[in-house]
N, C-alpha and C positions, 0 to 999 in steps of 0.2 A: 388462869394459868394453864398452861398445857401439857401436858404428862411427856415427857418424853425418855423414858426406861433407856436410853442408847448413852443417855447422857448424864444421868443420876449416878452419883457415887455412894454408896452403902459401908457403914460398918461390919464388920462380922456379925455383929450381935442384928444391927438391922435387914442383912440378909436373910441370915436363921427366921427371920419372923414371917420375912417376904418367899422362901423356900417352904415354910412351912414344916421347919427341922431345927437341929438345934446348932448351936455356934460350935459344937464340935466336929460335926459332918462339912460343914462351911471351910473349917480349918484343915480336916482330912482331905478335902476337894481342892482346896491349893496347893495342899502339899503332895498330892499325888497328880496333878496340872490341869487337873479337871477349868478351875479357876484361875484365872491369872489376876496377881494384886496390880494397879495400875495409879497406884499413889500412897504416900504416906499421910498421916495427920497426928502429929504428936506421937509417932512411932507406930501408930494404928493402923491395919493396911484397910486400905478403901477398893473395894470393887465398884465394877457397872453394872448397876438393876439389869440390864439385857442381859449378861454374862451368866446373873447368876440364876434367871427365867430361865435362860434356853439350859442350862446345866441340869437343872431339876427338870425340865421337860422331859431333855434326855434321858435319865434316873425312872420317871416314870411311864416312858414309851418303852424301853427294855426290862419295867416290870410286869406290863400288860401285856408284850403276845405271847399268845399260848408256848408250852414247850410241845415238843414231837417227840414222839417216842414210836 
């Protein structure tokens, strides 16, 4: 099988695992548009594996560079 993250739908709960955070930052990150929901499942909102990689990427490239002072 072939991994393909652009195309994988995740729970909230199964992003938090795949982010490495919990399903409340998951839910703060769509509610502020970080995230966009892109499906329902039993009223469940389902995100894309890619959506919620490059989010967290993001998250932790603006905690790594230094500050200037």
């Amino acid at each position: 099988m072939i991994w393909r993250p652009h195309r994988r739908l995740l729970t909230i709960e199964e992003a938090a695992r795949s982010a490495g955070c919990k399903p409340g930052t998951i839910r703060r990150w769509i509610r502020t548009g970080r995230l966009r929901v892109v499906a329902h499942k039993r009223r469940q909102p389902l995100l894309l594996e890619s959506d919620v990689l490059e989010a967290d990427a993001r998250i932790h490239r603006r905690r790594a560079r230094p500050r200037s002072t």
